[in-house]
MIKOL-570629 format. One record per atom (N, C-alpha, C): residue in three letters; chain; atom name; x, y, z. Coordinates in steps of 0.02 Angstrom, whole numbers, plus 50000, padded with zeros to 5 digits. Each point is the difference from the previous one (the first is absolute). Layout:
N
+------+-------+------+-------+-------+-------+
: resn : chain : name :     x :     y :     z :
+------+-------+------+-------+-------+-------+
:  ALA :     A :   CA :     X :     Y :     Z :
...
+------+-------+------+-------+-------+-------+
This chain:
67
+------+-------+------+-------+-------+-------+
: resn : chain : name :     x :     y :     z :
+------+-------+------+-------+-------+-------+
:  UNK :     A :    N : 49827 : 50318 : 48106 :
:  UNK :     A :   CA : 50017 : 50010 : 50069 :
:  UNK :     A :    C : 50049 : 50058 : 50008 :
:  UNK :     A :    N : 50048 : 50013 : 49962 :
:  UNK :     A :   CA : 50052 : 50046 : 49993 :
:  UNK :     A :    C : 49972 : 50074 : 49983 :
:  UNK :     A :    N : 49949 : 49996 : 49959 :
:  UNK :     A :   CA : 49956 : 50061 : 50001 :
:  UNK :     A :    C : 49971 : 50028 : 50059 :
:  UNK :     A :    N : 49957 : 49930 : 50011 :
:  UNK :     A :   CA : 49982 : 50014 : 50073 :
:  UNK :     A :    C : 50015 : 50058 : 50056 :
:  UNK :     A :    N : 50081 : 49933 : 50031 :
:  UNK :     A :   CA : 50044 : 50036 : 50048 :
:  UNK :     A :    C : 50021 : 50053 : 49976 :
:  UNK :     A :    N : 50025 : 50034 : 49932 :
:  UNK :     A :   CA : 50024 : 50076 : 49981 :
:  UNK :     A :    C : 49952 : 50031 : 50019 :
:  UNK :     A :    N : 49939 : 49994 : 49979 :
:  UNK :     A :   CA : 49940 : 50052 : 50011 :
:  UNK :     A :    C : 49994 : 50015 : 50072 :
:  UNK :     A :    N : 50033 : 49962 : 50044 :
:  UNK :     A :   CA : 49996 : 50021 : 50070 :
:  UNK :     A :    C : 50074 : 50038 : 50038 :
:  UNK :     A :    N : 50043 : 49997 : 49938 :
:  UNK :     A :   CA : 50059 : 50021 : 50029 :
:  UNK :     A :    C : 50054 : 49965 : 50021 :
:  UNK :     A :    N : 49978 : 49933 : 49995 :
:  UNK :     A :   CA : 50034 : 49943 : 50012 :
:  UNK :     A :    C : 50057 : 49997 : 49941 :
:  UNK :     A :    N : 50089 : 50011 : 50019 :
:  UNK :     A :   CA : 50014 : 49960 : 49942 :
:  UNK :     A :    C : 50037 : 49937 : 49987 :
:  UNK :     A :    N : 50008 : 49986 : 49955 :
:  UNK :     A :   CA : 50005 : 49919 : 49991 :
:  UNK :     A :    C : 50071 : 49963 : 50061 :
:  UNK :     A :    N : 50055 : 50034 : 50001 :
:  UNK :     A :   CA : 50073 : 49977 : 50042 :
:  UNK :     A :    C : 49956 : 50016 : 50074 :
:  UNK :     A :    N : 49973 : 50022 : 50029 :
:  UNK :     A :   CA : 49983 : 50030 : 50049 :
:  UNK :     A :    C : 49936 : 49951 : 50048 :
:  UNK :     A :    N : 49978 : 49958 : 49959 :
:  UNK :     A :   CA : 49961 : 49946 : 50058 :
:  UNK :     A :    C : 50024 : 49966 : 50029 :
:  UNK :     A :    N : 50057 : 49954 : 49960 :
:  UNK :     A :   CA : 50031 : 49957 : 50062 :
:  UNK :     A :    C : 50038 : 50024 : 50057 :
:  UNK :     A :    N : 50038 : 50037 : 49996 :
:  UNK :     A :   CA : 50037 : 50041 : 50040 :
:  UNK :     A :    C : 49937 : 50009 : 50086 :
:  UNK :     A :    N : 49946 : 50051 : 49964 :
:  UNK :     A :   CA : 49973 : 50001 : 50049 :
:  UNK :     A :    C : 49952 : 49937 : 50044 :
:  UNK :     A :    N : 49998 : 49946 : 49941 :
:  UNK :     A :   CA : 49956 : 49941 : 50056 :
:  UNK :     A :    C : 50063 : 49970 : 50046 :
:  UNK :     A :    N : 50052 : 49998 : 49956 :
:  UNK :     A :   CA : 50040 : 49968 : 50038 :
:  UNK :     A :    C : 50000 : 50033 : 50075 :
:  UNK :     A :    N : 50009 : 50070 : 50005 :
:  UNK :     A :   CA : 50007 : 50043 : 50062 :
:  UNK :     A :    C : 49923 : 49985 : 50040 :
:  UNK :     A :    N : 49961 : 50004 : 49978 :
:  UNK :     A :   CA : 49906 : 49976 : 50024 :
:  UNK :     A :    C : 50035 : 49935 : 50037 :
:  UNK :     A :    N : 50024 : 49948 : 49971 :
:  UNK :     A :   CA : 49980 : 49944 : 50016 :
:  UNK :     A :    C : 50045 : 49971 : 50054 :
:  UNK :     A :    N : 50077 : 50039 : 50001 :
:  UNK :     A :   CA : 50055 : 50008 : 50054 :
:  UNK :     A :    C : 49964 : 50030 : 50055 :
:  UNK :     A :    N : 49965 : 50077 : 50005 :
:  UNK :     A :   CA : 49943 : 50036 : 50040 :
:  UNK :     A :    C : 49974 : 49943 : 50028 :
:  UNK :     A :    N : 49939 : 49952 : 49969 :
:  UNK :     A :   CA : 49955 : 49979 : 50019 :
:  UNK :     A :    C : 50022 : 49927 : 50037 :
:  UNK :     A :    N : 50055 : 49993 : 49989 :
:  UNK :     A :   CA : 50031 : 49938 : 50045 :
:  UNK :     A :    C : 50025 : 50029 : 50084 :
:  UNK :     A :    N : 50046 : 50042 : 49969 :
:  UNK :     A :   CA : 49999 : 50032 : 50081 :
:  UNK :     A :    C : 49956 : 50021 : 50041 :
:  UNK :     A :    N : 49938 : 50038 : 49972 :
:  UNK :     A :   CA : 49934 : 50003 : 50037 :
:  UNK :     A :    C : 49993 : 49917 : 50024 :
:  UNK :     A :    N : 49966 : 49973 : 49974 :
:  UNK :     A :   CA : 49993 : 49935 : 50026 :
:  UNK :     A :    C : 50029 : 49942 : 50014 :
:  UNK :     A :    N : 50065 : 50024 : 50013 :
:  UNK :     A :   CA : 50045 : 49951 : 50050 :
:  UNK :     A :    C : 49990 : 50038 : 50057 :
:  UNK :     A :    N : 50005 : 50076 : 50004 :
:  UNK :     A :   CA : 49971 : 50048 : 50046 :
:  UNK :     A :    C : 49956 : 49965 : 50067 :
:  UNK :     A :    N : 49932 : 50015 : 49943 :
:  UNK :     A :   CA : 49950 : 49967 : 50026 :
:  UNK :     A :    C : 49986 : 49931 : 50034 :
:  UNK :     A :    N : 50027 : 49962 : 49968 :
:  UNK :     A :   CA : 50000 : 49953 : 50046 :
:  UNK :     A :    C : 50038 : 49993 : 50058 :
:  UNK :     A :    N : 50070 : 50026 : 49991 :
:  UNK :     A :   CA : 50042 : 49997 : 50072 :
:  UNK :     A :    C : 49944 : 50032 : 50051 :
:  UNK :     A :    N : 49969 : 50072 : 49980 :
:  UNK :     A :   CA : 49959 : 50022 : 50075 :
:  UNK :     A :    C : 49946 : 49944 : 50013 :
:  UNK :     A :    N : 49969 : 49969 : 49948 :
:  UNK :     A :   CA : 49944 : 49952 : 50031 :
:  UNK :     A :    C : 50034 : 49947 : 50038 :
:  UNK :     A :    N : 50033 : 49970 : 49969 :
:  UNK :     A :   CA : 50037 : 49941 : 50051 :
:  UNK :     A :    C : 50034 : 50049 : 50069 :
:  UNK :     A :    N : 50025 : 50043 : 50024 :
:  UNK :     A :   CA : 50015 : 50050 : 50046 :
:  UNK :     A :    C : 49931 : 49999 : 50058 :
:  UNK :     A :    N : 49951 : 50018 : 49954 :
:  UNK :     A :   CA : 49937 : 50009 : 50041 :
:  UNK :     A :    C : 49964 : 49932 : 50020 :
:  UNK :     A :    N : 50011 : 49947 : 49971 :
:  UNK :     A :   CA : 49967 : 49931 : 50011 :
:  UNK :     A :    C : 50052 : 49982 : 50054 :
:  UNK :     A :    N : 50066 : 50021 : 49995 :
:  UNK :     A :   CA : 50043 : 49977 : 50068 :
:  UNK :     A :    C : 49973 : 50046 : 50087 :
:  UNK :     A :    N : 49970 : 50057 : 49941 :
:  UNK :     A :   CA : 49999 : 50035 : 50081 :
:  UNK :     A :    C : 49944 : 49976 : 50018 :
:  UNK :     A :    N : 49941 : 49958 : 49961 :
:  UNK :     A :   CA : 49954 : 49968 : 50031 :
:  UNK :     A :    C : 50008 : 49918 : 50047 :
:  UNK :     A :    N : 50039 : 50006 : 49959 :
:  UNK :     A :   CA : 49997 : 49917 : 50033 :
:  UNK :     A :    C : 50033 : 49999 : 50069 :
:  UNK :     A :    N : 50055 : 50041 : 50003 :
:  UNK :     A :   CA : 50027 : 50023 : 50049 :
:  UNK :     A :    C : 49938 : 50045 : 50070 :
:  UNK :     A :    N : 49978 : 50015 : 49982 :
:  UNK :     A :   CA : 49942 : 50035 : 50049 :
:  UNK :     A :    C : 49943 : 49950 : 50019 :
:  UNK :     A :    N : 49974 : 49962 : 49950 :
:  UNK :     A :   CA : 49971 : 49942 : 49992 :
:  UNK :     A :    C : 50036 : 49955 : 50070 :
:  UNK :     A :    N : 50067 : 49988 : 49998 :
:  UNK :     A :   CA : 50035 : 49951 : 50044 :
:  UNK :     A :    C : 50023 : 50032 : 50088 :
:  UNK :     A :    N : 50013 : 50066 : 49976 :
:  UNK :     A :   CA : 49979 : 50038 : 50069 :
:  UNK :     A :    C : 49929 : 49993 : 50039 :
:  UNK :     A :    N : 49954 : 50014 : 49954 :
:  UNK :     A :   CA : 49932 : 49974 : 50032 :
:  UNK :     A :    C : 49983 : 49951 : 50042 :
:  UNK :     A :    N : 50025 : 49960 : 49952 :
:  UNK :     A :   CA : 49962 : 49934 : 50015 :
:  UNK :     A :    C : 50060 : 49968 : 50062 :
:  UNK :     A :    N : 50051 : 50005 : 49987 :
:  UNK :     A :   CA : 50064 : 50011 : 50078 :
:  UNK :     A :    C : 49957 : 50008 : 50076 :
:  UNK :     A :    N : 49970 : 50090 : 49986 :
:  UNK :     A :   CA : 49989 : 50011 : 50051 :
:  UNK :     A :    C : 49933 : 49972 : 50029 :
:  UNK :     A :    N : 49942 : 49994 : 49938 :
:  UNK :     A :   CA : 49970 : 49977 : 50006 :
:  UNK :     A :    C : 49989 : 49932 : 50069 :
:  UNK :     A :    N : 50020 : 49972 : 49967 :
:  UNK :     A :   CA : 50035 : 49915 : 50010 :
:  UNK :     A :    C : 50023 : 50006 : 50103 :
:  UNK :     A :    N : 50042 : 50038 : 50005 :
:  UNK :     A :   CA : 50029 : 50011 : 50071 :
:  UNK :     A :    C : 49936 : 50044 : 50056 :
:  UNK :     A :    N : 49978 : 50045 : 49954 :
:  UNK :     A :   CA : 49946 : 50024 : 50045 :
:  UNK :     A :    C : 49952 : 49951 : 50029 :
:  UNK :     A :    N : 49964 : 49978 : 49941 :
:  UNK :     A :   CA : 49964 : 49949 : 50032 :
:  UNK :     A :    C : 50029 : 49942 : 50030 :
:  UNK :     A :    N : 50053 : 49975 : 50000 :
:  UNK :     A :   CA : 50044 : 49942 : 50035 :
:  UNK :     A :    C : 49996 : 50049 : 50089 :
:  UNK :     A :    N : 50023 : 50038 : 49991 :
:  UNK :     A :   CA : 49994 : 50031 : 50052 :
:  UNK :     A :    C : 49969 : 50036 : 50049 :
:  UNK :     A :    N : 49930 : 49998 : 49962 :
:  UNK :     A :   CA : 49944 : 50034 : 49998 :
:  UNK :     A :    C : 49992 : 49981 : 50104 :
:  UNK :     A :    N : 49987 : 49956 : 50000 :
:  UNK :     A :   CA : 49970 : 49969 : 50062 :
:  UNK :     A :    C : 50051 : 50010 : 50051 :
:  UNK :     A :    N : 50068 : 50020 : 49991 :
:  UNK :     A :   CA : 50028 : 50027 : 50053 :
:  UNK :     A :    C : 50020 : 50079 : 50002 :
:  UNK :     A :    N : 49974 : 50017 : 49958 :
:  UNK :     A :   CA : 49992 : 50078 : 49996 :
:  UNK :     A :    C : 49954 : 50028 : 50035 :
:  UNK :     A :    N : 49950 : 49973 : 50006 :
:  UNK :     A :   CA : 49945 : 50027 : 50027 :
:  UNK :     A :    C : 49986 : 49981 : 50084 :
:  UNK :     A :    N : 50033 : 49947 : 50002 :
:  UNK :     A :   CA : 49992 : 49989 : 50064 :
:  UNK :     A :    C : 50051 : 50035 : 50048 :
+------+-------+------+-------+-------+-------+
């Protein structure tokens, strides 16, 4: 394996260092990520509840609107 990784330039003190930094990277991406999805599922549900609000009053009211 040590042959391996030399033959690519890889040297031996020098992998952990960098997964460790990959894997710090790849946590903050996806704590990232999820804060905007939960962000965007709020701005749905929220629009979702506006809807259905107005929804709800229009037609309650429907019959004296028109008249």
């Amino acid at each position: 394996m040590e042959k391996w990784l030399s033959s690519l330039g890889i040297e031996q003190g020098s992998v952990k260092p960098e997964l460790q930094k990959a894997v710090s990277e790849s946590g903050s991406t996806l704590i990232d990520g999820i804060s905007h999805a939960i962000s965007g599922l709020a701005e749905l549900a929220t629009f979702l509840k506006l809807s259905a609000f107005t929804t709800f009053f229009y037609l309650k009211d429907r019959p004296s609107i028109r008249a």
